[in-house]
N, C-alpha and C positions, 0 to 999 in steps of 0.2 A: 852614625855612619854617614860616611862624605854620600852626596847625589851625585850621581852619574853623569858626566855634562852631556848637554843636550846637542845631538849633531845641527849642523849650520843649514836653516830653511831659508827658501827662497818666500816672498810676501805672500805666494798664491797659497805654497804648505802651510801657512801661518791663519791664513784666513779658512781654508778647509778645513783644517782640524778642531778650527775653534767653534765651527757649525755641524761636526759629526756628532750625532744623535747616539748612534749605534752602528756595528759595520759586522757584517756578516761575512762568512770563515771564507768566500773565496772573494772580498776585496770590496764588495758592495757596500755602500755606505748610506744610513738614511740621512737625508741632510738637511738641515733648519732651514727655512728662508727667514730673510730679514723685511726685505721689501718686494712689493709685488704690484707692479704696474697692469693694467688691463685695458682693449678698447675694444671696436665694436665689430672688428673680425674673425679675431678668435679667441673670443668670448663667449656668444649669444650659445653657443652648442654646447660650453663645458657648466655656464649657470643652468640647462636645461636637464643636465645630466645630475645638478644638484638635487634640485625640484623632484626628479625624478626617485631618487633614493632617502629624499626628505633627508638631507645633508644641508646643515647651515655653514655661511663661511664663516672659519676656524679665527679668524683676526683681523677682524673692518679694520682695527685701527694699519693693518699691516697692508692696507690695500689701497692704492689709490687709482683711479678710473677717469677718462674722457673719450673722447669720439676724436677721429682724426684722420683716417683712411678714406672714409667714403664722402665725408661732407667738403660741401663745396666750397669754392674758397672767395666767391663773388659776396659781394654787399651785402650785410647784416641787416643793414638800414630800418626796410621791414622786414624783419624775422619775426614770427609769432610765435610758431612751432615748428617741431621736426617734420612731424607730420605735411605739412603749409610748403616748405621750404623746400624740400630734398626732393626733388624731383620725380629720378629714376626708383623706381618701386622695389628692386631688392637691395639698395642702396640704404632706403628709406626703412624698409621693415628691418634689416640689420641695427639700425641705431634707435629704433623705436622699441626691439625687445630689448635691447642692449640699455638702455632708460629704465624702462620697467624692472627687470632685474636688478638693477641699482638699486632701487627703490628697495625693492622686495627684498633683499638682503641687506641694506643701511650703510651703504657705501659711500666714503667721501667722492662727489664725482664734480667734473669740470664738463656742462657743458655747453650748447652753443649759444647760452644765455650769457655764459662767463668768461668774463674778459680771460680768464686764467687757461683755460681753453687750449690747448694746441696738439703741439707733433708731441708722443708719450716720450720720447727721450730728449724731450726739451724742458717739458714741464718737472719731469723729479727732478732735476739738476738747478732749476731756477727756484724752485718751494724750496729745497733744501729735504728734501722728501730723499734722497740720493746724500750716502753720507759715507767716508771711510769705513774699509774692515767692514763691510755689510757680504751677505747674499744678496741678491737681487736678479729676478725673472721679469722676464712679460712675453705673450706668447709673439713675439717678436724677434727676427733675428739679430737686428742692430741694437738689441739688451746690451752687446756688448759697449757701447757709448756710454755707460756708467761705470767703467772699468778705468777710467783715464781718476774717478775719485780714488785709487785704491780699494776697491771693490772688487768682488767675484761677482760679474755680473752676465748673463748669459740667456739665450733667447732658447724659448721650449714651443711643444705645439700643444694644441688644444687638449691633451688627455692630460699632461702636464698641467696646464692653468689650471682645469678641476681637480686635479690631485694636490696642488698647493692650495687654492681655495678652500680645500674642505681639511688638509690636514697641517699646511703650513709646512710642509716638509716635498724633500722629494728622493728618488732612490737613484741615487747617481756613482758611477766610477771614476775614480779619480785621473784627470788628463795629467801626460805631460808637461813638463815646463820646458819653454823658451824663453829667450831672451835675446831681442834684438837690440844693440846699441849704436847711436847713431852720434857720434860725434864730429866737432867742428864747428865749422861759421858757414851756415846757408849763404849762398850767393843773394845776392838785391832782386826781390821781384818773388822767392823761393817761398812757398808758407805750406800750411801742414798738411793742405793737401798734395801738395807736390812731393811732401816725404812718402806720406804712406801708397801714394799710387807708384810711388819709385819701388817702395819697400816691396810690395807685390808683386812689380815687374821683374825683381830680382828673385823673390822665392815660388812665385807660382799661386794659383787658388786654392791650390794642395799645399802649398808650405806648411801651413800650419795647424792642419791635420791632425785630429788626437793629443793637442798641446792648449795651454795657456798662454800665451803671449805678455813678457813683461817687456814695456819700452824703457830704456834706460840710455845714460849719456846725454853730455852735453846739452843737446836739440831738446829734448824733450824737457829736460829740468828748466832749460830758457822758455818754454814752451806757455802761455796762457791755459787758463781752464777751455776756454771754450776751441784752439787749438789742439787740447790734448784728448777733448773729445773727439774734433774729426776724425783724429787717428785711433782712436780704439772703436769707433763708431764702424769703420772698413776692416778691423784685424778678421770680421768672416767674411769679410771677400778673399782673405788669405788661406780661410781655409781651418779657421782656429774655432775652439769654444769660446775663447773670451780673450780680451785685452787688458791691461792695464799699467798703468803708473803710477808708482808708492805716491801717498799727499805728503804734501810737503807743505811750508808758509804760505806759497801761492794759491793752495788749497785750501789754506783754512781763512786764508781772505778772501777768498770766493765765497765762503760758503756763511762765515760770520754776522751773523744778522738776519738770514734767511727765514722765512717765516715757519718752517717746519726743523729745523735745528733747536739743538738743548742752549738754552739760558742761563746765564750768570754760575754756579758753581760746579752746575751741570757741565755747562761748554767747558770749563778751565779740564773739569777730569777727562771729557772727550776728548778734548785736544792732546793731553797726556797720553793719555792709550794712542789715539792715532799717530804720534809721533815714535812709534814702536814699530809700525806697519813698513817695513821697508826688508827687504832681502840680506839676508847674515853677510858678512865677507866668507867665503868661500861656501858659501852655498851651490849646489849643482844643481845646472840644467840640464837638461838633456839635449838640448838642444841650441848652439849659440850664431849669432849672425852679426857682422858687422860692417856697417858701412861706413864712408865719409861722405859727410855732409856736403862736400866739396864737387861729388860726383854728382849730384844733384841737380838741375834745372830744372825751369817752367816745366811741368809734366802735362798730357791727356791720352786719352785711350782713341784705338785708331778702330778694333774691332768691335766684338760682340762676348767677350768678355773683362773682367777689370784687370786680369793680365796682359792684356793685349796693349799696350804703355809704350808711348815713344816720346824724348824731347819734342817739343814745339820745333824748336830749328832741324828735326828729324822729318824722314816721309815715310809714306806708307810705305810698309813690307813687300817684299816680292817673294810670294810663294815658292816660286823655284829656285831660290833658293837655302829653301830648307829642306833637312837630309831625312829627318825623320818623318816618313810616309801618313802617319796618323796625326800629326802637328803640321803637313802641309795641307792634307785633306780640312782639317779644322779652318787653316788660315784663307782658303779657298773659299770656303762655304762664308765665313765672314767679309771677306769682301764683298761678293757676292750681294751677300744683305747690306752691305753699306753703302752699296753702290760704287766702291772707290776701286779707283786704278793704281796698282804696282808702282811705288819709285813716285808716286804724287806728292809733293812736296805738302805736311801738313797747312803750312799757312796760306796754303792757296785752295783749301777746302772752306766753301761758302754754305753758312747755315740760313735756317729757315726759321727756327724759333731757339729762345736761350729763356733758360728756366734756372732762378739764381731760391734755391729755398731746400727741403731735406731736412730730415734728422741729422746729416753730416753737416748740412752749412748754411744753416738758416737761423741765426744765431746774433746778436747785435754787431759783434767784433766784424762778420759776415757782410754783413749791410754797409757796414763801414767800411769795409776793406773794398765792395764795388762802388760804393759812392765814391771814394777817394779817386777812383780809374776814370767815373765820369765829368768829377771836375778837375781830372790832370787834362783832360781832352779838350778845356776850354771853355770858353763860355756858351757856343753857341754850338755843342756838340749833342746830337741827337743819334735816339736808334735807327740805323740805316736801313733803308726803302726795303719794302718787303718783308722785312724781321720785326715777328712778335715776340719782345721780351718782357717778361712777369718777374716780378719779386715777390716772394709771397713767406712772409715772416714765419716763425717756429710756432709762434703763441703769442694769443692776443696783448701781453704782457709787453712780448719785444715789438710787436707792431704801435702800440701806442709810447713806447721808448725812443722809437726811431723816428716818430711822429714828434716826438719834444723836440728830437738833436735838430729837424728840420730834414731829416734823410728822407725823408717820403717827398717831398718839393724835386730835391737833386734827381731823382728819380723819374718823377710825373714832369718835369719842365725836358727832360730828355726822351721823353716820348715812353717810357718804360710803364707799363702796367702794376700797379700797386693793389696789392690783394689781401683778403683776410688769412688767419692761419690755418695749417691744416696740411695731410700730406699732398696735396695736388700733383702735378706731376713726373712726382718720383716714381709711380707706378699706377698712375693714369686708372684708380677703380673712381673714381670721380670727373666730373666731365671735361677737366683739363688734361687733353689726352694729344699725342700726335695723329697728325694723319698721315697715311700708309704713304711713305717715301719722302716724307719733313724729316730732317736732319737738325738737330738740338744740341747744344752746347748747353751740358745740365753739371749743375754743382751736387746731384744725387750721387747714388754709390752703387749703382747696376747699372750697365748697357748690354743684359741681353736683349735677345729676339724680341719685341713687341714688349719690352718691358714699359714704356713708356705712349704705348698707342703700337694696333696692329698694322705691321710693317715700316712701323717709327725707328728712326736711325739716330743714336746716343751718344755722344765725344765727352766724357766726364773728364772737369777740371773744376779750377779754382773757383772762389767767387771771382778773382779780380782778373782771369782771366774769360769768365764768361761775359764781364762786364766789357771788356777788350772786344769780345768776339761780338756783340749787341753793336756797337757803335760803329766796328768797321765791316761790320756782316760777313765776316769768316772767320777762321780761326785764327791767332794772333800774340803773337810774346807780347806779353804783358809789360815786360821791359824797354816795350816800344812808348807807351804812359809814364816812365819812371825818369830822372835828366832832367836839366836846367830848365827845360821850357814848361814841361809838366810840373815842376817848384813852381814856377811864374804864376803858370795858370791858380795851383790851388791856394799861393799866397795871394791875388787877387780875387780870387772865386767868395765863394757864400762862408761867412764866418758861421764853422757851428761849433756850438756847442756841447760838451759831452753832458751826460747827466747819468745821474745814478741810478743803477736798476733796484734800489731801496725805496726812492720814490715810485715805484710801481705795486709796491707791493702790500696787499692784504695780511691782516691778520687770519689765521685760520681759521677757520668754523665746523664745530664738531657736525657731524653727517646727522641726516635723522635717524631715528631706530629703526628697527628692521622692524618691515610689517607686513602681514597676508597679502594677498593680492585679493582684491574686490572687486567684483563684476560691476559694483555699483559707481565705483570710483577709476576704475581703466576702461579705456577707450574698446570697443567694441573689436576696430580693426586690429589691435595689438594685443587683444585676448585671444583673438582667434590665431594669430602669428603663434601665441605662445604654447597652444592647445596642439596648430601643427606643428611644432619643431621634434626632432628627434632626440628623445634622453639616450644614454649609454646602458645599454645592454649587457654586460660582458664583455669578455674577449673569448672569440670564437675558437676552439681547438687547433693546435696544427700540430701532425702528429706525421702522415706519409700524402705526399703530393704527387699524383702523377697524369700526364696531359701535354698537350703541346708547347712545345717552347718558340720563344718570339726572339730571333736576334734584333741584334745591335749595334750597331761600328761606331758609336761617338764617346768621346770623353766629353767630361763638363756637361751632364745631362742636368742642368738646371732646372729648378723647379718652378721658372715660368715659362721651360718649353714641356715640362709634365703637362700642367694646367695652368694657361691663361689666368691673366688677375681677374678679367671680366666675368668669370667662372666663382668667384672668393665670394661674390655677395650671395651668401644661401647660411639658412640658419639649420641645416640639417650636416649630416654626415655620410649621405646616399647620396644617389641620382648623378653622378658624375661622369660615369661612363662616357658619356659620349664628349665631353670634356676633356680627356684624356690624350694628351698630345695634339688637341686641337690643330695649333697649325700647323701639323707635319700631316695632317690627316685632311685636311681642306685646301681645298686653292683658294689663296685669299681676293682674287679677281672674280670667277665663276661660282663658288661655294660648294663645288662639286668635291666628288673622293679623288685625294691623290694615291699614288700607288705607294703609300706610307708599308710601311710590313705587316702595321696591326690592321690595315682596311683588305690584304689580300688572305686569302684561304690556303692552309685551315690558321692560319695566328691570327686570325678574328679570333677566335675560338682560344687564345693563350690562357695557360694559367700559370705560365713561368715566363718568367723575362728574362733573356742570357745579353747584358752588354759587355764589349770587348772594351769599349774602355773608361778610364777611371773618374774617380769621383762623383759618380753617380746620384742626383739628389743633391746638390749644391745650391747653396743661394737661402729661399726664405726657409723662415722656423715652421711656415704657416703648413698644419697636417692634411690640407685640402691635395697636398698632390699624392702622399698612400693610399687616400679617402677613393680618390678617383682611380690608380690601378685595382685597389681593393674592387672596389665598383665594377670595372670592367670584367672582373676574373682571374685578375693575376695578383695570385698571394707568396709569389715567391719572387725575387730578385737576385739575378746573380752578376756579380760584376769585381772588378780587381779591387776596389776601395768605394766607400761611400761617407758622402758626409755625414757628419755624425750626428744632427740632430734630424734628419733625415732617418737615417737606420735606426735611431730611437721611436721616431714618430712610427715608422713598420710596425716595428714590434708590439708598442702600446694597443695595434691594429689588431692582431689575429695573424701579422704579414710575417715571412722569414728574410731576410737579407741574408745572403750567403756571399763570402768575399774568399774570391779563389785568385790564384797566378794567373798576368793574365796569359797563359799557355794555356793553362787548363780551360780558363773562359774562352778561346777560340775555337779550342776541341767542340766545345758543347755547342757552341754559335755552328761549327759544321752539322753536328748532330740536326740541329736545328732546321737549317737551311735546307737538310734532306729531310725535310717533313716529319722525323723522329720523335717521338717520345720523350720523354727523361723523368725518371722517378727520383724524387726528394724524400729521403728519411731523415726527420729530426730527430727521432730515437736514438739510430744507430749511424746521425751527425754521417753521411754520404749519399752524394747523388750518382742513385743508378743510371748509365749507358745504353742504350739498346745495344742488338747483338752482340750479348755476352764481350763486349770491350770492360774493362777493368774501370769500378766504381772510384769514385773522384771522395778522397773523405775533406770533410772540413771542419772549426771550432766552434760554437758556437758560447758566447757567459752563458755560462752554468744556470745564475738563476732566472734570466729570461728564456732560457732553454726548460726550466722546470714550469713557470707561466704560461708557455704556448704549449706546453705537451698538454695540461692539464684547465687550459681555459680560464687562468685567474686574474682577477680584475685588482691591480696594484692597492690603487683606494682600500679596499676591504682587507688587502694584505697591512698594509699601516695602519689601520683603528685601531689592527687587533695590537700593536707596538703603541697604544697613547698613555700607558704610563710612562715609558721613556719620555715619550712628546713631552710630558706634563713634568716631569723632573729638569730635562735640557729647559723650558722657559721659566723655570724656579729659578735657577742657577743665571740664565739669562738676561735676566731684570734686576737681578743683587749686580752682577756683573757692569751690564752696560743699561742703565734705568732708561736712557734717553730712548732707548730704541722703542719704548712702549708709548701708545697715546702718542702718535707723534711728538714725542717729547714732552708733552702736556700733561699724560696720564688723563688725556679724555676731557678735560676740565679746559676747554678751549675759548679765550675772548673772541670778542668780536670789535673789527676797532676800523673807524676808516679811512677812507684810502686818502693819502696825501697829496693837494692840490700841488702841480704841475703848469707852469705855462710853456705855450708853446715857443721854438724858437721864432725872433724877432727879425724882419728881412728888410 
């Protein structure tokens, strides 16, 4: 009997299906991971949740681990130990348990001993750890930067990392698909950051919302590996679960050679299968967008979010003239914090510091691409009076690469600060932080409020236009560096040389075994770290809520105006409370209460939170900001739309997100503001009204609705499915061998590392 032909997938249907474990009758899928990144944020809480239910991790070999967030990014020179080095104390204890846990479970780990070392979505993509048609997590939200291999790769919070830890899987719904195509010929000066910050100004932080994001067309197929990272590295600045672009040649020559990639007959069948991974002809989206390439110029952002996107030869906004009352309220309160005036022409905005590094652009091509800006400037071009700018590599790998080409010279001879790797800052939990009213030209992927230091002001662009903006200390078209005299310059300037990122590279070394932890053999002060951290408990019931509600008036309630990053270094899952909208709640001059809604009476007292507008909970993956409403009292959430790993992160809580019209969300915001009540039934899915007005019903999935009525902890929901587990990686290993033993099957050399000289001057 003939087979049925199979309807036309799009790459992301191809890769989901091929990772479903089992999927339950209303859509719920348990789903494989393939790779799983982890560092020292949001980690230390879900190893402790292990410990706690004597739960070993499910696949060391499927796990790779470093520190990146909190560690500094100054002189290694003497480094002894973490302990020795790291300063600030909950910075410190963060990477200290976050070590020990390594250990204690036998994890391949990179850290500040190892050159290999860096930002977590530099390092899979430089091992080769990061490979086609995989899953791939980390409890981070720029997971998505692994998506540009043809990857499903996507950022989760902390109940997530220990639920792949201990099961290797995870209980996910399947998003929509997009597909944005971007064809044509970039203008001269154009690079990939200037697409995707385009691409966002066109669809919003909400664009892409409950979808997958595939890039396709022209641009992107011209596009480098480390280009087509930047841009899927930002698709959840769009608003998406993940990004990517099918591999192609260009991918399999990035990735050829790599130290954690399959070898010799292994690679030939990889490369096979991966060359399957691409989207049917007539495959549907649900969703399509297309630009030309041609609309495109130098881009940066002008507010306090990554929508807020104007040309360079553009100027600032003028609030009134925007018609929508809640988007000119927003662009108010942004300028506001930026300090800028209406109608200011961007290039006559002068900065104070430029921070050229990121998981989005701290990459070799990166380095190169601002080195090129500072010797189109000349020979005798320096960073201008008053502007500190840093460069501060991915991983210790590309820091000693750029150190061969001679890029580190170009740099240090132009006055530029040269640093080790690490995220520094991109989100300032490490002591490279703005101070309150320094304005930065950063090549990261967030400018909100205090994201980068409290009352720090953010313009995200290129590298080579942050390199522009160092040299002439404002903002500045980088196309002002490009042109016959800028030829002159860098045909006279420093010959360098390119070199290969093969000469940097280690063979890999199998991890040690996993072993007890010994009081004889761990440090005293990070025993006792480990004794205090809090394991996971359950999930607390939610069944009927009723108590005061707290309005709301903003869209784009981000999750580093929930809670502060400076708030992230804690190895517990409590105590946040007063964390909780920090600076909406303090004056950042005085330190006194502002008249924020939750500092006045009775919404001190909330246990519900009504915001009127949308996307609620946007921005990081990290579960510190439910952690902290949870904390304060408010186990409910109501709002017109939330992001989605945000309203996953609630839920794994005990928390309910409720997502209404937002008419109906204003109703209740009045309710609210007249000091009312409002009762929440999950049972019978409707929030009751005071005086007998008509109950508001709403949806909630089924089976996170059956979880919170009944208090079940996911983990303990999957053991009880590990024969499926154990069938899906039967089939798994016949299928794709590579993906086991990092390719090795465990049986890992050890080989060394190849002498390099530096470039000659």
């Amino acid at each position: 009997m003939a087979t049925a032909p199979t309807a036309p997938r799009t790459l992301y249907d191809k890769i989901w299906d091929d990772h479903v474990v089992e999927v339950n009758d209303d859509g719920l899928a348990l789903l494989y991971i393939d790779r799983h990144l982890i560092h020292e944020v949001t980690t230390p809480q879900a190893f402790e949740g292990l410990r706690t239910a004597g739960r070993p991790v499910r696949r060391p070999d499927c796990t790779l681990a470093t520190v990146d967030h909190n560690v500094p990014t100054t002189s290694r020179k003497n480094f002894a130990s973490v302990e020795s080095f790291i300063d600030e104390p909950d910075s410190r204890a963060q990477c200290v348990i976050f070590e020990e846990h390594v250990k204690l479970f036998g994890l391949t780990y990179f850290g500040m001993k190892d050159r290999r070392q860096g930002i977590v979505h530099v390092i899979g993509p430089e091992q080769g750890f990061t490979l086609p048609g995989i899953t791939c997590v980390c409890g981070d939200s720029h997971t998505s930067t692994h998506g540009a291999f043809g990857s499903l790769a996507f950022g989760v919070g902390t109940s997530q990392v220990e639920h792949v830890l201990a099961t290797q899987t995870l209980m996910q719904n399947k998003s929509k698909n997009m597909r944005i195509t971007v064809d044509g010929e970039l203008h001269e000066g154009v690079n990939s950051k200037d697409v995707i910050l385009h691409i966002i100004g066109v669809i919003g932080t909400a664009g892409g919302t409950g979808c997958v994001i595939e890039y396709a067309g022209s641009v992107f197929r011209n596009f480098s590996m480390e280009a087509r990272m930047s841009v899927c590295n930002m698709s959840i600045e769009a608003g998406a679960r993940a990004g990517m672009v099918a591999p192609d040649e260009i991918t399999f020559a990035y990735l050829k050679g790599r130290p954690l990639v399959p070898k010799g007959e292994a690679w030939d069948r990889a490369v096979a299968f991966w060359k399957t991974l691409k989207s049917d002809e007539g495959a549907k989206f649900d969703v399509e967008v297309h630009i030309d390439a041609a609309d495109i110029i130098p881009t940066l952002t002008w507010g306090t979010s990554p929508q807020d996107v104007v040309p360079i030869t553009g100027s600032v906004p003028d609030p009134a003239k925007i018609t929508d009352p809640g988007k000119r309220a927003s662009a108010e309160r942004s300028l506001a914090y930026m300090g800028l005036t209406p109608n200011t022409p961007m290039q006559e905005i002068k900065v104070d510091k430029v921070f050229i590094g990121s998981c989005t652009n701290s990459r070799i091509e990166d380095l190169r691409s601002a080195a090129k800006i500072v010797i189109a400037a000349g020979p005798d071009a320096k960073v201008a009076p008053g502007v500190h700018a840093m460069i501060v590599p991915g991983s210790g790998i590309i820091k000693q690469h750029a150190e061969v080409e001679g890029l580190d010279i170009v740099f240090k001879r132009a006055g530029f600060d040269w640093r080790e790797a690490g995220c520094s800052m991109c989100l300032g939990m490490n002591p490279d932080q703005l101070a309150p009213g320094e304005r930065c030209a950063s090549t990261s992927n967030r400018n909100f409020e205090g994201r980068q230091g409290a009352g720090g002001r953010t313009h995200l662009l290129s590298p080579a236009m942050a390199a522009a903006a160092a040299i002439t200390g404002k903002l500045t078209d980088v196309r002002k560096f490009l042109g016959p005299v800028a030829e002159a310059n860098i045909a006279s300037g420093p010959k360098l040389k390119l070199a290969s990122a093969y000469d940097f590279m280690d063979e890999p070394q199998a991890p040690p075994p996993p072993r007890a932890l010994d009081p004889a053999t761990t440090s005293a002060s990070s025993t006792a770290l480990l004794d205090s951290a809090e394991g996971r408990s359950g999930v607390e019931k939610f069944t009927i809520l009723k108590g005061i509600a707290a309005p709301l008036h903003m869209d784009n309630v981000d999750t580093d105006m929930i809670i502060p990053k400076q708030f992230l270094k804690t190895v517990k899952r409590s105590g946040l409370a007063s964390a909780l909208f920090y600076t909406l709640r303090k004056d950042p001059h005085t330190g006194k209460d502002t008249d924020f809604v939750l500092n006045r009476k009775p919404y001190d007292q909330a246990k519900i939170l009504v915001c009127t507008g949308k996307n609620f909970g946007c921005g990081s993956s990290r579960e510190h900001a439910p952690w902290s409403l949870n904390d304060f009292g408010i186990r409910c959430i109501i709002a017109p739309s939330f992001a989605e790993i945000f309203k996953s992160n609630s839920m794994q809580n005990g928390m309910l997100p409720v997502v209404l019209p937002v008419e109906a969300c204003r109703a209740l915001a009045e309710d609210a503001e007249a000091g009312l009540e409002l009762e929440v039934d999950l049972e019978k899915e409707e929030v009751r009204r005071p005086n007998g007005q008509a109950s508001v019903p709403f949806t909630t999935d089924s089976f996170r609705r059956h979880c919170l009525l009944n208090g079940l902890d996911d983990i303990g929901l999957t053991m009880q499915r590990n024969a499926a587990i154990e069938a899906f990686e039967a089939k798994r290993s016949a299928q794709w061998p590579w993906l086991d033993g990092f390719g090795y099957e465990g049986k890992i050399p050890v080989a060394a590392v190849k002498a390099s000289k530096r470039t000659d001057w």
